[in-house]
C-alpha positions in Angstrom: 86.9 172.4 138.1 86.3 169.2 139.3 85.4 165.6 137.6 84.4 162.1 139.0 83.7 159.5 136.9 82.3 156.5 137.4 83.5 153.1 136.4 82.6 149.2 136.6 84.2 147.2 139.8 87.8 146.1 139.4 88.5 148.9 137.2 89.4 152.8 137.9 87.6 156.2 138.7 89.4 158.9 137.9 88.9 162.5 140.2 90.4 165.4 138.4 91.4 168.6 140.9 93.4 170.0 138.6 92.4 174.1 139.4 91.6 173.6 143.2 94.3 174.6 146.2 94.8 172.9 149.9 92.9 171.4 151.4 90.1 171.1 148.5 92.2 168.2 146.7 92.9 166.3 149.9 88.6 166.8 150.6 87.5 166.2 147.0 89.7 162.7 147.3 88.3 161.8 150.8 84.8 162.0 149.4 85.4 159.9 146.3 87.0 157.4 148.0 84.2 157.2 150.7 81.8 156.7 147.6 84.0 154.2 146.0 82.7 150.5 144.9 84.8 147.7 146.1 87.4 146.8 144.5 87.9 150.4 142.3 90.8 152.3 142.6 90.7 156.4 142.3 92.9 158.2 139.8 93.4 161.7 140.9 94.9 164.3 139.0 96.3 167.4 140.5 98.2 170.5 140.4 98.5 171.9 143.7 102.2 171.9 144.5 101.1 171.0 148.2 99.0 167.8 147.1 101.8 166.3 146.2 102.7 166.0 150.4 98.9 166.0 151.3 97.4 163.4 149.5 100.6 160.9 150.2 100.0 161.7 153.6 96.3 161.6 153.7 96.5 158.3 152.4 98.7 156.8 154.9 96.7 158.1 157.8 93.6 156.9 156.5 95.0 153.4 155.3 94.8 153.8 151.8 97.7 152.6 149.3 98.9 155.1 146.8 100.3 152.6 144.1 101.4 155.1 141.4 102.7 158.7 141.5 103.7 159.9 138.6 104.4 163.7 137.6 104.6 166.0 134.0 105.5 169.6 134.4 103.4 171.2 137.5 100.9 168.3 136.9 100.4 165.3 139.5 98.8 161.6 139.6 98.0 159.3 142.0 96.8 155.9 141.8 95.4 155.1 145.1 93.5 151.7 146.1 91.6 152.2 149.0 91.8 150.5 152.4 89.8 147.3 152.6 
């Protein structure tokens, strides 16, 4: 199952994927950070062994910065700020 929640400016949304296998986490965090107000940044949590390489990846394509990967167990999260 997926969650978005939303958040004031200058603070974070976070997008859990947990559940969801390639591509859905890479699509789910295209879409929210499409969506996103300046200056948020988009937690996303994940356990899809392959996000860990997508969603890296995605982000430097696309220009966006992941500032914080951090794992626990099979359990992923990014901190991404998007591209300006």
């Amino acid at each position: 199952m997926s969650e978005s929640r939303r958040s004031d400016p200058g603070s974070i949304e976070i997008l859990d994927v947990r559940g969801l296998r390639c591509p859905m986490p890479v699509i789910r965090t295209e879409s929210a950070l499409r969506k996103l107000p300046a200056g948020v940044d988009l937690k996303v949590i994940a356990d899809d062994p392959i996000a860990r390489i997508d969603i890296p990846h995605f982000c430097r394509e696309a220009g966006h910065s992941v500032e914080e990967l951090d794992s626990e167990g099979k359990t992923v999260t990014f901190l991404i700020r998007p591209a300006e």
